[in-house]
C-alpha positions in Angstrom: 98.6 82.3 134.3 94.8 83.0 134.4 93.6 85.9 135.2 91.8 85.0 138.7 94.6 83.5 140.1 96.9 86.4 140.0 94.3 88.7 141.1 93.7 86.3 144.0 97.6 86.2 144.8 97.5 90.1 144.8 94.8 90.2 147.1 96.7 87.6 149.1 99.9 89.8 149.1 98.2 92.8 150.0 96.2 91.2 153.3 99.4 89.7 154.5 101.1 93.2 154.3 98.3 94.6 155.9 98.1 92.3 159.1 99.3 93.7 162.4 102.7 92.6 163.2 102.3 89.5 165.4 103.3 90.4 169.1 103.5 87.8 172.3 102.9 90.2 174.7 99.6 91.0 174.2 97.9 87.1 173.5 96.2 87.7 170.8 97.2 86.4 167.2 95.5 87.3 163.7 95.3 84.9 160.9 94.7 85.1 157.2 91.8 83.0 156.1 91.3 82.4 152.4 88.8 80.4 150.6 90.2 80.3 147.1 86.9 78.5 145.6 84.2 81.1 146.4 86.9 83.9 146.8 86.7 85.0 150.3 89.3 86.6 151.7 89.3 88.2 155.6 92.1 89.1 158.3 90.6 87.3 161.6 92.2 88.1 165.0 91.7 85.5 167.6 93.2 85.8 171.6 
């Protein structure tokens, strides 16, 4: 496996363990938005 791959699926696997538990209470959701080609990673909460 290359090398950038698995360092982009750790960073992948650590963002989604990181995320707020989603809740439907409070409206508001968070997504995980990854661009794999410039390697930009970010935890977005939208609601």
């Amino acid at each position: 496996m290359d090398k950038t791959i698995k360092y982009q699926q750790v960073i992948i696997d650590y963002l989604e363990s990181v995320m707020p538990e989603q809740t439907k209470d409070d409206g508001v959701d968070y997504q995980l938005v990854c661009d794999t080609e410039r390697h930009h990673y970010q935890i977005q909460k939208v609601g």
